[in-house]
PASEBA-1860 file (N, C-alpha, C; in nm, 3 decimals):
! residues 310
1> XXXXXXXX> 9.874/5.962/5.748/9.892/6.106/5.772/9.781/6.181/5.699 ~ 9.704/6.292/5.803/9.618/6.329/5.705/9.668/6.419/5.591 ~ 9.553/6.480/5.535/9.619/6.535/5.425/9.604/6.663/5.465 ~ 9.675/6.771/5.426/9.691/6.924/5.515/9.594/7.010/5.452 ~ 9.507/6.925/5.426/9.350/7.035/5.434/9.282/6.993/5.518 ~ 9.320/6.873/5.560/9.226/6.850/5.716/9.291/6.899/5.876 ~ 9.448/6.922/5.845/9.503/7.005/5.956/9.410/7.107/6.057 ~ 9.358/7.100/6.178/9.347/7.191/6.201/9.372/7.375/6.231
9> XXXXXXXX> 9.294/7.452/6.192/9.372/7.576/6.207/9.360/7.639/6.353 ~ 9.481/7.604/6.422/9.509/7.668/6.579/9.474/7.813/6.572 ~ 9.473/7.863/6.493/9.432/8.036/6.465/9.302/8.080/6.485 ~ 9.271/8.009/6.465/9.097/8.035/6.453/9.035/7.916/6.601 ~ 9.111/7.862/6.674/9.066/7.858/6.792/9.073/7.970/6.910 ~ 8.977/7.983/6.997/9.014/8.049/7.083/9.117/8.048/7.229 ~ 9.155/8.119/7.286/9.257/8.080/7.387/9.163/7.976/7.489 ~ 9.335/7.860/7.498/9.289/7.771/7.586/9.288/7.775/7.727
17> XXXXXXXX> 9.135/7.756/7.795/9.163/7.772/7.986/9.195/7.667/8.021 ~ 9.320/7.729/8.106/9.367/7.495/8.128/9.308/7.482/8.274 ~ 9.229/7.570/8.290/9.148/7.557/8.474/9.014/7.470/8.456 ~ 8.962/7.486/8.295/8.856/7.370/8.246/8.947/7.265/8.224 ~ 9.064/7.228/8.244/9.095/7.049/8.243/9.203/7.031/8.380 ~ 9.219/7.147/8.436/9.311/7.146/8.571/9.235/7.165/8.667 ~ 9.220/7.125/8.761/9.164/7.166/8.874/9.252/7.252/8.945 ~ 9.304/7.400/8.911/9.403/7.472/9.013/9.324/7.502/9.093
25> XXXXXXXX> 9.385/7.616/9.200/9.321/7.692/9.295/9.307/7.813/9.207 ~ 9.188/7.883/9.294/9.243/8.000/9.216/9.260/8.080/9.291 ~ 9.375/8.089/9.391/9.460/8.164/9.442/9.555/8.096/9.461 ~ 9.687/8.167/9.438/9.814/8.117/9.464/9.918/8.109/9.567 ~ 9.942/8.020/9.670/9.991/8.042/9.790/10.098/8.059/9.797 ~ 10.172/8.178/9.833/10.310/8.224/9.873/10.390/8.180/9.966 ~ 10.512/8.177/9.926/10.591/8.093/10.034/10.723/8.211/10.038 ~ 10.706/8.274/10.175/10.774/8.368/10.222/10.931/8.297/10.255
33> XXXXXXXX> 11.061/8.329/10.240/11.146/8.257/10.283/11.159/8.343/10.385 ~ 11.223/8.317/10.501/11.221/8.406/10.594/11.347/8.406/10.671 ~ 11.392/8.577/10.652/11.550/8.605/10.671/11.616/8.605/10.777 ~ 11.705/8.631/10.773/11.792/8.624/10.918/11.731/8.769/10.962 ~ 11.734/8.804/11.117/11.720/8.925/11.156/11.901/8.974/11.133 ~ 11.867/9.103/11.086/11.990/9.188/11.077/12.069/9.228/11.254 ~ 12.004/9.254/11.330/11.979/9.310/11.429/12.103/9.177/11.540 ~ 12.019/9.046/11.527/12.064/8.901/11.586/12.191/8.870/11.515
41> XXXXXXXX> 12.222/8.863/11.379/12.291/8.852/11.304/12.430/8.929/11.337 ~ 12.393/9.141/11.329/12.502/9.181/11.401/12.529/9.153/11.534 ~ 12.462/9.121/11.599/12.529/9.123/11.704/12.644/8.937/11.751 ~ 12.563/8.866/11.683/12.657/8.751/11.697/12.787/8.745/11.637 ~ 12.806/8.827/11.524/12.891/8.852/11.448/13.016/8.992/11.544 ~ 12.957/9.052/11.625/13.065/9.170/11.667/13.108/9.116/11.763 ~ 13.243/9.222/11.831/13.333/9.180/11.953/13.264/9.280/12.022 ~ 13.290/9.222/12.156/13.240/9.324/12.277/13.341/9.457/12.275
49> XXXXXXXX> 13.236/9.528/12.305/13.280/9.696/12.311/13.449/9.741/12.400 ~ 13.521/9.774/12.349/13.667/9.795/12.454/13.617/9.841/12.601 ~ 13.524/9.935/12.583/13.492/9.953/12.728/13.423/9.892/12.835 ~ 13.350/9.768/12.784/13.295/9.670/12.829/13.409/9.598/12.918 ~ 13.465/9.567/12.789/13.618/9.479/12.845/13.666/9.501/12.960 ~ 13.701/9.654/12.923/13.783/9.741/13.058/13.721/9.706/13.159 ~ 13.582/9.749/13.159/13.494/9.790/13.343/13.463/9.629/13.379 ~ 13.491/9.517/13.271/13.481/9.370/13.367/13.607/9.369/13.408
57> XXXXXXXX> 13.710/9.377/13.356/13.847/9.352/13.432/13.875/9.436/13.493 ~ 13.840/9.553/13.516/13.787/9.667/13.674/13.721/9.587/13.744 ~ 13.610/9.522/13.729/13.596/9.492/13.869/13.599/9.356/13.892 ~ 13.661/9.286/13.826/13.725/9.161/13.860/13.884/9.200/13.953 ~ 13.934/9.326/13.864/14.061/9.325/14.005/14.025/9.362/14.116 ~ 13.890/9.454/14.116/13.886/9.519/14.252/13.810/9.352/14.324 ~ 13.758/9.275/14.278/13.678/9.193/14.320/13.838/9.089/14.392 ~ 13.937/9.076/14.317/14.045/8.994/14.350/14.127/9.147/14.488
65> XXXXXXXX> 14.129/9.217/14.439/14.195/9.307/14.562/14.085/9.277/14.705 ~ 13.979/9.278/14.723/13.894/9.249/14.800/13.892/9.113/14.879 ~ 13.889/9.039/14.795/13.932/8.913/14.839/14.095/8.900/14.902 ~ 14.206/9.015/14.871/14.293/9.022/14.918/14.300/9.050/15.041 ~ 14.240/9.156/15.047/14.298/9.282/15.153/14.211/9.169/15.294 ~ 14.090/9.080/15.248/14.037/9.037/15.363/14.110/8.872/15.438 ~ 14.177/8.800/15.376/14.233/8.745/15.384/14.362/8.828/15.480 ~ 14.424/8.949/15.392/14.534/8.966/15.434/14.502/9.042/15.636
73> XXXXXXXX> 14.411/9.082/15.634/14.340/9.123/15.735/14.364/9.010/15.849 ~ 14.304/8.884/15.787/14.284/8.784/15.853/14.421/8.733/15.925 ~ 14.488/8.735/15.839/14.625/8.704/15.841/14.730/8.732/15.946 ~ 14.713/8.856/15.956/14.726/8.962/16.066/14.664/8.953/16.172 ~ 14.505/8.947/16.217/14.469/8.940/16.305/14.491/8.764/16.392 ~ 14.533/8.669/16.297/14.570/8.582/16.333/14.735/8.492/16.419 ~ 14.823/8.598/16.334/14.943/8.611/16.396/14.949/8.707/16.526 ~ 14.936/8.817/16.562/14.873/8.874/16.643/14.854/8.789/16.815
81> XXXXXXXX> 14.777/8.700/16.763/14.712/8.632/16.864/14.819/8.515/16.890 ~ 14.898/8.447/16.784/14.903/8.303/16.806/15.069/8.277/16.742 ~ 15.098/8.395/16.736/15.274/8.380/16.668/15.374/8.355/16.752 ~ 15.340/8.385/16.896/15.493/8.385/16.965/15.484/8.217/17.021 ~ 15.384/8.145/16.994/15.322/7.986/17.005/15.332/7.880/16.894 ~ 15.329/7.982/16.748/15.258/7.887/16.661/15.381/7.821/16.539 ~ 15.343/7.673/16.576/15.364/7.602/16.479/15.417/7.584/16.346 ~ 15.531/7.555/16.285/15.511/7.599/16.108/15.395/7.500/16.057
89> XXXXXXXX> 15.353/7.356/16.106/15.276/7.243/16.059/15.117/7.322/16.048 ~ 15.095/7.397/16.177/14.966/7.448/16.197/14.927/7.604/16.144 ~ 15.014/7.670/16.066/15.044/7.757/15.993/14.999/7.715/15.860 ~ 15.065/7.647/15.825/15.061/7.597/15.675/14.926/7.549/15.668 ~ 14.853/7.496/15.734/14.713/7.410/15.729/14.634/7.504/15.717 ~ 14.671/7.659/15.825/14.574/7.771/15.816/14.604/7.866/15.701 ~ 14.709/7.885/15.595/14.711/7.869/15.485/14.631/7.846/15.348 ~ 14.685/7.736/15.399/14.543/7.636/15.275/14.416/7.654/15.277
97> XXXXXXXX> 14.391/7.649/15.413/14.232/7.670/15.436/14.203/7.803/15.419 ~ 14.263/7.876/15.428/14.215/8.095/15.439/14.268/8.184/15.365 ~ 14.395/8.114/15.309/14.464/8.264/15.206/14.514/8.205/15.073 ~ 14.387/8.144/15.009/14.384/8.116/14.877/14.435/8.211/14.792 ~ 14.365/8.294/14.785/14.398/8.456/14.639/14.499/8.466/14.735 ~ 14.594/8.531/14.845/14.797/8.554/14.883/14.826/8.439/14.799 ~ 14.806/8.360/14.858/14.896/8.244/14.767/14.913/8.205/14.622 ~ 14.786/8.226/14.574/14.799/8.280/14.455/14.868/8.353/14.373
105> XXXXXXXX> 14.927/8.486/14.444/14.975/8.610/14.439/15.116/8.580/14.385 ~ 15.163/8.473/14.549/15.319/8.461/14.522/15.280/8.320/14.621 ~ 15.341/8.233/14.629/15.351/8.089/14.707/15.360/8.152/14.863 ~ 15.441/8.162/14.873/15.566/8.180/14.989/15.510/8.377/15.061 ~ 15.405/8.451/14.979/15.350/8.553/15.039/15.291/8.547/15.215 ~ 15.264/8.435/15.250/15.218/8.431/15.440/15.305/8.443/15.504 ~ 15.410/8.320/15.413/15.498/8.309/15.532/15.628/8.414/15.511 ~ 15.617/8.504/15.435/15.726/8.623/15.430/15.660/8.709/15.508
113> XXXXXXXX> 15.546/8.730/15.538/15.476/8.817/15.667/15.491/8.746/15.759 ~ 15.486/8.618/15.793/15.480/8.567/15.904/15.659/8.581/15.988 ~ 15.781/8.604/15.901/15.883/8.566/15.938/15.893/8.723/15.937 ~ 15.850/8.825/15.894/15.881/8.967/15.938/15.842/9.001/16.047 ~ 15.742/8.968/16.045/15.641/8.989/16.168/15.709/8.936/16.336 ~ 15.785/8.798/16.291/15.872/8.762/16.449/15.970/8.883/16.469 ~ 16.080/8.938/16.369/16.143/8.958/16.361/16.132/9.106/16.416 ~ 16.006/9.158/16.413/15.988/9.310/16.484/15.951/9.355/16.615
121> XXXXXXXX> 15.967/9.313/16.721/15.958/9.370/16.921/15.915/9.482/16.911 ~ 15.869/9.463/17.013/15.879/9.635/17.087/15.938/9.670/17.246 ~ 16.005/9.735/17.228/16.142/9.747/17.313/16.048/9.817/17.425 ~ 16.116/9.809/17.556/16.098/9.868/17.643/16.059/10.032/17.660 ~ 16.149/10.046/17.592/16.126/10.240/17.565/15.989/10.232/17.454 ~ 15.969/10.150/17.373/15.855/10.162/17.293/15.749/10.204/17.328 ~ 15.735/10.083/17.439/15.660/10.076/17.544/15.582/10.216/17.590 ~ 15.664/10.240/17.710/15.674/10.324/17.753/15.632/10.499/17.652
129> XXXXXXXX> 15.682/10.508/17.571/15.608/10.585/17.456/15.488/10.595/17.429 ~ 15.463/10.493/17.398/15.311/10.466/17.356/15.197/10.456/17.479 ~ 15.267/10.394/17.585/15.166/10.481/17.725/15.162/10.586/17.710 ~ 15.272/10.719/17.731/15.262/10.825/17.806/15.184/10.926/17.683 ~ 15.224/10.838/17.502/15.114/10.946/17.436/15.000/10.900/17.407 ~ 14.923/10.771/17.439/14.825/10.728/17.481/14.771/10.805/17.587 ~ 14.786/10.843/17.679/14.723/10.876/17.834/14.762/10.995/17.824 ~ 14.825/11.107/17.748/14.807/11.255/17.674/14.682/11.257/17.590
137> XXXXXXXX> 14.710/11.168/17.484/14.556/11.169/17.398/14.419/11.141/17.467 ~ 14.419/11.037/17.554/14.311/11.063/17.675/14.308/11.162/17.751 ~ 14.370/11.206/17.774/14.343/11.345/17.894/14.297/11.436/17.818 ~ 14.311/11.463/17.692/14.226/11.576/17.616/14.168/11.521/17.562 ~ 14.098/11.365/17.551/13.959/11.374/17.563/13.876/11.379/17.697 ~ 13.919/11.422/17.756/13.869/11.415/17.879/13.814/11.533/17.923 ~ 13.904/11.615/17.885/13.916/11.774/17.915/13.918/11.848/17.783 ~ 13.845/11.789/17.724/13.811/11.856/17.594/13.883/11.964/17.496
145> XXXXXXXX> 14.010/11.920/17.543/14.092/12.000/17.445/14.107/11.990/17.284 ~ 14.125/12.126/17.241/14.113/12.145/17.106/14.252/12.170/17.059 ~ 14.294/12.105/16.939/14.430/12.067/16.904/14.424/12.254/16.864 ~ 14.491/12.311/16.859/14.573/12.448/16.709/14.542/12.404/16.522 ~ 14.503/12.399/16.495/14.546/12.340/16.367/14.593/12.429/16.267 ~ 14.693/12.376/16.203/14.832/12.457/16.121/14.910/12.474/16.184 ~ 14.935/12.399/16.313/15.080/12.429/16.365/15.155/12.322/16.407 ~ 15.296/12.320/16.362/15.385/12.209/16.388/15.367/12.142/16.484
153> XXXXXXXX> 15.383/11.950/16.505/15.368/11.898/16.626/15.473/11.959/16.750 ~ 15.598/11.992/16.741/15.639/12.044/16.864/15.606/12.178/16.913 ~ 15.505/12.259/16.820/15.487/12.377/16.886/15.330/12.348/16.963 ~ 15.261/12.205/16.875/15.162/12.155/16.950/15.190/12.108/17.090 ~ 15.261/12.075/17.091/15.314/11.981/17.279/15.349/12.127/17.317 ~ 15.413/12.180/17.295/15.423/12.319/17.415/15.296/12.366/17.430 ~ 15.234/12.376/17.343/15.097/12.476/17.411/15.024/12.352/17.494 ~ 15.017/12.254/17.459/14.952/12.180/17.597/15.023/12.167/17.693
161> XXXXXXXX> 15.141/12.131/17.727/15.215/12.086/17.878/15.202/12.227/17.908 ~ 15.241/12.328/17.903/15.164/12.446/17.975/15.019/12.485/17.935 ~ 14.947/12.474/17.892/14.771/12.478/17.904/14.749/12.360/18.039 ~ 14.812/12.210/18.038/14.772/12.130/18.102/14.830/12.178/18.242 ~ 14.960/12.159/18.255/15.040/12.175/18.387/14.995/12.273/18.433 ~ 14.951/12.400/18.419/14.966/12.528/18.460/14.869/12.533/18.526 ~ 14.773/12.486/18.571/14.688/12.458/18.641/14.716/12.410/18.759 ~ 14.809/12.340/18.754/14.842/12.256/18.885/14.959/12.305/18.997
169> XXXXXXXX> 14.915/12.419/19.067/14.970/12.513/19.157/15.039/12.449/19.198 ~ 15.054/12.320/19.276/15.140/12.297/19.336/15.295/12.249/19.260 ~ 15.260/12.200/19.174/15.388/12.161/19.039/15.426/12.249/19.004 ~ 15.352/12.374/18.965/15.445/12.481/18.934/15.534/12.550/19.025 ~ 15.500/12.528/19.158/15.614/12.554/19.258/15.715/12.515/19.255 ~ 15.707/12.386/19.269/15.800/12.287/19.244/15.919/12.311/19.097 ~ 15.861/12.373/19.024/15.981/12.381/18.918/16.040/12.458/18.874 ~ 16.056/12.562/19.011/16.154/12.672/19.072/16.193/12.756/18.931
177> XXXXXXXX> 16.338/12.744/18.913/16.362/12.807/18.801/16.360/12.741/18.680 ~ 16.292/12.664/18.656/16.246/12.547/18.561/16.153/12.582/18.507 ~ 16.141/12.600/18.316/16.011/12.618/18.275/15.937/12.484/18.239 ~ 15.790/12.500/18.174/15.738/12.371/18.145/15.804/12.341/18.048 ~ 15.857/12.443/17.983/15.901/12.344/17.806/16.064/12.261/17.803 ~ 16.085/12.286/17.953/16.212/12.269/17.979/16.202/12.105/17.972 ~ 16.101/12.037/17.998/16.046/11.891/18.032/15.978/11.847/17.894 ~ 15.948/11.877/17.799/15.933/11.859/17.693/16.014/11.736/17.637
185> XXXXXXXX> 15.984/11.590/17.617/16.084/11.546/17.554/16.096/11.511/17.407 ~ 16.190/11.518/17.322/16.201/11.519/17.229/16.166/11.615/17.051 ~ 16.229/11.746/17.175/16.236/11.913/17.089/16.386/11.877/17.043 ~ 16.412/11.995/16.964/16.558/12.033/16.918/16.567/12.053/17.047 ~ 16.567/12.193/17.063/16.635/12.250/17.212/16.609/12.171/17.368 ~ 16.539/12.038/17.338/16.512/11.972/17.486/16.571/11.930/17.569 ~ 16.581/11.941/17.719/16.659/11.868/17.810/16.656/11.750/17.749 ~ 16.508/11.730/17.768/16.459/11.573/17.784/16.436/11.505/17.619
193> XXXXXXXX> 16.553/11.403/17.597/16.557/11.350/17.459/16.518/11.202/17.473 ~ 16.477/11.196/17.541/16.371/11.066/17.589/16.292/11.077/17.700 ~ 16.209/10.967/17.725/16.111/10.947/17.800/16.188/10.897/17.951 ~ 16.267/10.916/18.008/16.362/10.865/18.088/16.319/10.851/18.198 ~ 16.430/10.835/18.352/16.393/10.805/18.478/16.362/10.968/18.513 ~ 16.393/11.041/18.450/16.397/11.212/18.506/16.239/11.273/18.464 ~ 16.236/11.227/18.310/16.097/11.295/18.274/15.995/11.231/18.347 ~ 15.984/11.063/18.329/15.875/11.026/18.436/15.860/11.052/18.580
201> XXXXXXXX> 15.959/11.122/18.683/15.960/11.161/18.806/15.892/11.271/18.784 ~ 15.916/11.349/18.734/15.845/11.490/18.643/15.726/11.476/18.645 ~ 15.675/11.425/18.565/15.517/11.378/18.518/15.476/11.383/18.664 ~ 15.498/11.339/18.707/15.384/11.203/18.829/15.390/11.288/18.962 ~ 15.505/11.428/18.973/15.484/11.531/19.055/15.391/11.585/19.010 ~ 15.331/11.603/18.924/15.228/11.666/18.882/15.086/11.582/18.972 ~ 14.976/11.639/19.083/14.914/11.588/19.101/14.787/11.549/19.007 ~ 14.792/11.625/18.869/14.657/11.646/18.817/14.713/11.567/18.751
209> XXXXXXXX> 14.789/11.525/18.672/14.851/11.395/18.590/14.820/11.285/18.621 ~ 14.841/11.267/18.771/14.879/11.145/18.816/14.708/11.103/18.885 ~ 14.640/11.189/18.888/14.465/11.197/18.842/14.432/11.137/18.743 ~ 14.446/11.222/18.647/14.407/11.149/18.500/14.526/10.997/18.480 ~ 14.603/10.953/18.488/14.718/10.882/18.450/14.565/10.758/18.517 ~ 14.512/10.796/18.654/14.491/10.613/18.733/14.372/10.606/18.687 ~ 14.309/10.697/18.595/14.141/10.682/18.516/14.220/10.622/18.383 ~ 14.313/10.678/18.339/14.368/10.649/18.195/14.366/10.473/18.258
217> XXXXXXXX> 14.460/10.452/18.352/14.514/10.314/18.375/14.376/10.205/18.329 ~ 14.234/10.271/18.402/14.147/10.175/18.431/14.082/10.124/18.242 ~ 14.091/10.213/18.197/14.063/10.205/18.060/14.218/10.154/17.924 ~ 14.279/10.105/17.990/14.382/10.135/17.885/14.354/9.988/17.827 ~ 14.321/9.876/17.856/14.325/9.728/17.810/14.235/9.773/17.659 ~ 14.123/9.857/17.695/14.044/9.884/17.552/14.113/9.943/17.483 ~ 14.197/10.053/17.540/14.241/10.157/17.451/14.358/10.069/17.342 ~ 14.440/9.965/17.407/14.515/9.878/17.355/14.449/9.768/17.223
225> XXXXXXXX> 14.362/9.753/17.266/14.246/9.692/17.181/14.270/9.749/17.058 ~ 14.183/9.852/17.068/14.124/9.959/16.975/14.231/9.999/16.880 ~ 14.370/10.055/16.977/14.481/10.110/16.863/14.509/9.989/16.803 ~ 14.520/9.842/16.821/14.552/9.720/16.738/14.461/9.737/16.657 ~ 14.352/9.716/16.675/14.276/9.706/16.516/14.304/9.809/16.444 ~ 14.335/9.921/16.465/14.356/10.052/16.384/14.490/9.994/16.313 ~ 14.560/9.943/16.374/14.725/9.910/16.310/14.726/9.805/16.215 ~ 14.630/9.730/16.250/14.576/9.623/16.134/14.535/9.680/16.037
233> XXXXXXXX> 14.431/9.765/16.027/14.350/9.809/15.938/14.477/9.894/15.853 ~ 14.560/9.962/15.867/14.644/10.053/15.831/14.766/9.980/15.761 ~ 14.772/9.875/15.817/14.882/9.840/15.793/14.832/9.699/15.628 ~ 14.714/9.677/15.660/14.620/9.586/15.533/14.660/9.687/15.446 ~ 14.600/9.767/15.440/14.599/9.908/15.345/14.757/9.894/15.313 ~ 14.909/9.912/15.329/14.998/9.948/15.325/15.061/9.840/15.233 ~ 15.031/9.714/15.271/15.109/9.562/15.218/14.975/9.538/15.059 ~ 14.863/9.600/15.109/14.777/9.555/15.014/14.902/9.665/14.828
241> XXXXXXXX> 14.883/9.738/14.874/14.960/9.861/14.784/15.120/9.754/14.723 ~ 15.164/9.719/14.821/15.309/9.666/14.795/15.259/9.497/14.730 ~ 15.200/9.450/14.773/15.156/9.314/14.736/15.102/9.337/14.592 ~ 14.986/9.429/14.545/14.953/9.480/14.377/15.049/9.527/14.290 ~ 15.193/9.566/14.307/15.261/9.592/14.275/15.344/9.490/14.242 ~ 15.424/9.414/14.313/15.469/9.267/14.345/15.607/9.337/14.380 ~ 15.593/9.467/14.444/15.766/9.488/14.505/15.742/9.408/14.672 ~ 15.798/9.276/14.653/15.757/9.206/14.781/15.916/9.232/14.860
249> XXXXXXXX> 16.002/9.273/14.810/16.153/9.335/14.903/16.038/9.424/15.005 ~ 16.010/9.461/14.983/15.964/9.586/15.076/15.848/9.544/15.245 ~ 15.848/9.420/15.211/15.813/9.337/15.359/15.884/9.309/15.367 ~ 16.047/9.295/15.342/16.133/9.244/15.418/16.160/9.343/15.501 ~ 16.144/9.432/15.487/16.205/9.613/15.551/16.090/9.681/15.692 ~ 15.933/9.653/15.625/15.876/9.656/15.663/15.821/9.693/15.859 ~ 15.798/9.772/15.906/15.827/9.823/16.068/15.686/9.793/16.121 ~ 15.592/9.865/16.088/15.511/9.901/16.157/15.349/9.761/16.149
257> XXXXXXXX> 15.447/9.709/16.218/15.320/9.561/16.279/15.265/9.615/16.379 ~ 15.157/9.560/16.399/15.051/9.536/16.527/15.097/9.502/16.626 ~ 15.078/9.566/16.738/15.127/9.447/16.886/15.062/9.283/16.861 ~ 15.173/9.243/16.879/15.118/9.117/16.941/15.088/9.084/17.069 ~ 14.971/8.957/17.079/14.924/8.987/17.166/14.976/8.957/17.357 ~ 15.112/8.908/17.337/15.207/8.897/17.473/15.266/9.028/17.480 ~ 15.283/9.128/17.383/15.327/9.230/17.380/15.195/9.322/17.434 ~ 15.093/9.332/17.405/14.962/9.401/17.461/14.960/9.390/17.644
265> XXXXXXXX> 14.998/9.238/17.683/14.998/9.201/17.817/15.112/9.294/17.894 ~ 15.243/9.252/17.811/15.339/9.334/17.895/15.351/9.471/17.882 ~ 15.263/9.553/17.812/15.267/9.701/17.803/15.152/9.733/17.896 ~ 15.053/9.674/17.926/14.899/9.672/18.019/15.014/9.667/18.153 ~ 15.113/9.582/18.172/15.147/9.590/18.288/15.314/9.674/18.309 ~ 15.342/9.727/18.220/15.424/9.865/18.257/15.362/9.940/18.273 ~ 15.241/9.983/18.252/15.142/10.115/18.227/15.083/10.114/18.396 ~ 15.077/9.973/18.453/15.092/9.969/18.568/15.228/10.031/18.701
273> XXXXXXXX> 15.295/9.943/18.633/15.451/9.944/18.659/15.490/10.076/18.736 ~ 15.454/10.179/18.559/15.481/10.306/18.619/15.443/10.406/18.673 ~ 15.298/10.395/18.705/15.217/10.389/18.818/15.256/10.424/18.980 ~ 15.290/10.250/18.999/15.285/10.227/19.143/15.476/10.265/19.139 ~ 15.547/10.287/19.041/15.663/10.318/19.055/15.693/10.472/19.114 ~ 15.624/10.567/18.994/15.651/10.698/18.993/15.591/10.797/19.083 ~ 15.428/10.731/19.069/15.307/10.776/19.175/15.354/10.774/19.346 ~ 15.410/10.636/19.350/15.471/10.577/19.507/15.587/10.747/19.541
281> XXXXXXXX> 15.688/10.734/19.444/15.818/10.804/19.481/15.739/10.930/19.504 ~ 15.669/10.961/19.458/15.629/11.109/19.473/15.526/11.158/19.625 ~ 15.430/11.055/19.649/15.424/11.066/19.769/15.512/11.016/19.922 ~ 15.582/10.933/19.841/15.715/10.920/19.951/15.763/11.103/20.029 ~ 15.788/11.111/19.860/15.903/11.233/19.877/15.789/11.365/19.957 ~ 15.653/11.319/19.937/15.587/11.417/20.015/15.611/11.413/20.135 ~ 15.568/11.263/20.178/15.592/11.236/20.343/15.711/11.275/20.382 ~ 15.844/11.218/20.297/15.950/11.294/20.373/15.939/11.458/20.412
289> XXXXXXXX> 15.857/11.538/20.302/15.859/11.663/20.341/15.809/11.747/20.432 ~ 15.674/11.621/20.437/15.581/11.635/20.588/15.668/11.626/20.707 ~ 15.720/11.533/20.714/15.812/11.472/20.795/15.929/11.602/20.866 ~ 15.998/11.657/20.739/16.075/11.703/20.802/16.066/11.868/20.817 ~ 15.915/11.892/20.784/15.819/11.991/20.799/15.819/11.973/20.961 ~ 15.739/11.841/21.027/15.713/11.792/21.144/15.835/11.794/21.203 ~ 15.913/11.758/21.192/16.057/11.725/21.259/16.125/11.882/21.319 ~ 16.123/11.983/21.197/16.138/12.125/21.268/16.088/12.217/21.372
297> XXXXXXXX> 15.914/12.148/21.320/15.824/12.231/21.399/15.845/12.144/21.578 ~ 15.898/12.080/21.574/15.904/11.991/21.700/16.039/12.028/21.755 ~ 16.109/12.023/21.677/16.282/12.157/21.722/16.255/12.246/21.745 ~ 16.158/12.331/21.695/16.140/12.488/21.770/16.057/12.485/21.875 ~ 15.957/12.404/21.900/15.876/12.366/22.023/16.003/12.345/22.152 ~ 16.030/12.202/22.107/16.136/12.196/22.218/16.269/12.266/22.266 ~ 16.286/12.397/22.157/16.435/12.504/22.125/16.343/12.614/22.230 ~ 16.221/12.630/22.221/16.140/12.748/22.273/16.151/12.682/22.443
305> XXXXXX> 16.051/12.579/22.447/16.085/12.497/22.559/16.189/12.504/22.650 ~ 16.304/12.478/22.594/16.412/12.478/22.652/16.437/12.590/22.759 ~ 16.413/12.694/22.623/16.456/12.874/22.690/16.387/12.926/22.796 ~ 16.206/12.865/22.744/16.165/12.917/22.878/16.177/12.836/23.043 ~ 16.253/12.748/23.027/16.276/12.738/23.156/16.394/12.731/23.218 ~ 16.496/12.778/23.155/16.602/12.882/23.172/16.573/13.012/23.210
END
């Protein structure tokens, strides 16, 4: 050990550079850690906005109502055609294959339309209805009549059967002490409380009726057409409302179906029917009048005759 006068004195050295026995750099390289973005971070971390929520399940129902109403469309336009024929085996197959989202809805939703749907006719007088205000609604498009508007439907039918009839000189003869509103059917105060054997003899004396009635005739297969799809379309709309709801009692009750399409055939051929029925009697009843027009004038010929050769 030396002896502590040979100690060196660290005091009296100068400061040591440890870059003369280190080889550093002499710059020091930084090492950035690098953060999460705040921005990425919130947003993985939050719930979607309530109103987000809302307007996807808005239009996911309207997207499932859509898919309803066209199916249910289908549905309709398919019974229509093929119900008073069809099958339960070949029903069920068209089912499976086309009214996925109904069935969905409720199992048993087709075929509770399908079994209402037998269950509703249209009666003879129906019939007959729906010609004679069919072939009214054509005749004023024809003749360009303009409805009243703001005024009750029975004060509407009086101002046309006299706007229409009154024209037709010879009918108004004919209905002596009889007014037009007297033929009106189905007023409070009406003779006529149906469409009967009396009102249609009525009609079809009318020569300008029975004009328009055999142009109406030639067009009516479209016109039959046309009001079916309207009844479809109306009636999608009506079940679509009751089906979103799930008050499904209310197709059991349910009235206003579409013609079907054996029902379209046999109304095309009453619309005939009453035609060659009512049209016929009325020129009958002319000829008889000719007739016994002729029959007099041939009595006074031969009454004159007589005298002068006496």
């Amino acid at each position: 050990m030396l002896p502590l006068l040979y100690a060196p004195s660290y005091m009296n050295y100068p400061q040591l550079n440890l870059q003369q026995f280190y080889m550093l750099p002499n710059t020091t390289t930084t090492y950035a850690l690098q953060n999460p973005n705040k921005e990425t971070c919130d947003q993985a971390c939050q719930f979607p906005e309530p109103c987000l929520l809302e307007s996807q399940l808005q239009s996911n129902t309207m997207k499932f109502e859509e898919q309803a109403e066209q199916e249910l469309t289908l549905l309709l336009k398919y019974l229509s055609k093929h119900i008073s024929l069809l099958k339960d085996s070949i029903f069920d197959e068209f089912v499976q294959e086309n009214l996925k989202t109904l069935s969905s809805l409720q199992k048993d939703l087709p075929n509770m339309i399908k079994k209402r749907y037998i269950l509703v006719n249209k009666t003879k007088e129906e019939m007959t209805k729906f010609i004679i205000r069919r072939c009214f609604l054509f005749i004023k498009s024809q003749i360009d009549y303009e409805e009243k508007e703001g005024v009750p439907a029975e004060e509407r039918d009086r101002i046309f059967y006299n706007s229409f009839f009154s024209d037709d000189k010879e009918f108004m003869k004919s209905l002596h002490l009889e007014s037009i509103d007297d033929m009106i059917p189905f007023r409070k105060d009406s003779k006529m409380k149906t469409m009967n054997d009396n009102y249609l003899k009525r009609l079809f004396e009318s020569q300008r009726f029975s004009k328009y009635y055999s142009l109406f005739l030639s067009q009516f297969k479209d016109i039959c057409l046309n009001e079916n799809e309207e009844k479809i379309e109306n009636m999608t709309k009506q079940l679509i409302k009751i089906i979103m709801t799930r008050d499904y009692g209310k197709i059991k009750t349910y009235r206003r179906f579409p013609w079907k399409n054996h029902e379209l055939i046999k109304c095309q051929e009453r619309a005939k029917e009453l035609y060659c029925k009512y049209s016929n009697s009325h020129n009958q009843k002319m000829k008889k009048k000719c007739l016994s027009k002729c029959d007099s004038h041939t009595s006074d010929i031969l009454e004159k005759y007589s005298e002068s050769l006496s």
